[in-house]
N, C-alpha and C positions, 0 to 999 in steps of 0.2 A: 504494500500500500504506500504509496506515494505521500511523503510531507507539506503541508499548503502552508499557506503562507497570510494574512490580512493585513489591510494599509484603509488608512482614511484616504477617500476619496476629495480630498482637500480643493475648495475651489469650487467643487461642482454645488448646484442647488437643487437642483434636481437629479432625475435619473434621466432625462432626455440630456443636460450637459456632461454626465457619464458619457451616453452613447455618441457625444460631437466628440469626445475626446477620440475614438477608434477612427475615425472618417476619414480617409484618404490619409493614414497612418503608418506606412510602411517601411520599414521593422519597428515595432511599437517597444521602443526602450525606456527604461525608466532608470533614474542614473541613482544609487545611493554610494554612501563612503565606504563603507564596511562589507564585503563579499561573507554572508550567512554561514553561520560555522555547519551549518546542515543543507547545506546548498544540495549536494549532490543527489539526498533523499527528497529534495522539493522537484528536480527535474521530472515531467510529466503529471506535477502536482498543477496546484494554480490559483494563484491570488484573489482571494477574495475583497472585495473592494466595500467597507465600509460607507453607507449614508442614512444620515439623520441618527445616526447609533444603532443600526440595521445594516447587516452582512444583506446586501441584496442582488449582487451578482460575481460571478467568478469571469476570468481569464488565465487561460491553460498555460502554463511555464514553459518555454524551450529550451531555453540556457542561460547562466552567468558571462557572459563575454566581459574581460576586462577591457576598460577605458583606457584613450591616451595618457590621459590627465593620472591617473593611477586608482581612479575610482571602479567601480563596479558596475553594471548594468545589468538589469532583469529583464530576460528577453520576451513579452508576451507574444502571445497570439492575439493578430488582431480582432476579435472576434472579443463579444461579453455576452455571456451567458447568466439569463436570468434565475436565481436560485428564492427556496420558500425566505422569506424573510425571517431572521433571525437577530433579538435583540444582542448587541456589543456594545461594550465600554467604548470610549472612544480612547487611543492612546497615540504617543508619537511613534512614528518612519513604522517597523514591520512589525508582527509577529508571529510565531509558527500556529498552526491550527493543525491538528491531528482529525484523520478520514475518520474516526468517529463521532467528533465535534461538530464537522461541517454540514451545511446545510443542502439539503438534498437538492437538486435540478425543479425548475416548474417543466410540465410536461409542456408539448407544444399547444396550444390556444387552452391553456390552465388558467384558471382565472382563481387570482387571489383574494378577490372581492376590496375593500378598505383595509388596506393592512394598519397595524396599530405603530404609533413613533416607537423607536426604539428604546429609550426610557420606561414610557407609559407602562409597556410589554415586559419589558425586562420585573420592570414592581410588579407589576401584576404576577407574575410568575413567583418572584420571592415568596409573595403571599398565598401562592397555591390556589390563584384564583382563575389560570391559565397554565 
């Protein structure tokens, strides 16, 4: 099982400025300083992207290519895949997400109905009320 990875999807307000961000995006790099001390278990995993404090869609991992500059790059696939919504803390740059953590795939025309903000959901669950 493949290692994943989650990142606030910083910037964006929506899920529609998620999806500008893949748009005529090719190779979709994303640069951090530090190359993942478990990189090599996240390849064929794939980051799931943080909003509103809601895990709400992934992008499948290809590779770590090292930078000029001596930094690191996360190679996605350009493509975002929408997943069930799942309440997250929000936190800074990466963190691992183990395949039994992650949040499953929506089927293709699955309809979510109002999903709840991420906060709201997350209390609500503490409380066992979800």
């Amino acid at each position: 099982m493949p290692l994943h990875m989650t990142k606030i999807a910083f910037g964006a307000k929506s899920y529609a400025d998620l999806e500008g961000w893949f748009e005529e995006r090719e190779p979709f790099l994303m640069t951090t300083r530090y190359l993942p001390k478990r990189h090599e278990e996240m390849i064929g995993g794939s980051l799931y992207w943080i909003l509103n404090h809601t895990l709400v869609a992934r992008s499948p991992i290809i590779d770590f290519p090292q930078a000029k500059d001596g930094r690191w790059h996360i190679h996605l696939e350009t493509r975002l895949i929408r997943t069930y919504p799942q309440p997250k803390r929000a936190h800074q740059g990466w963190r691992y997400l183990s395949e039994d953590k992650a949040p499953r795939d929506l089927e293709e025309g699955e309809d979510i109905g109002d999903a709840l903000p991420g906060q709201l959901a997350g209390t609500l669950e503490k409380l066992g009320l979800i």
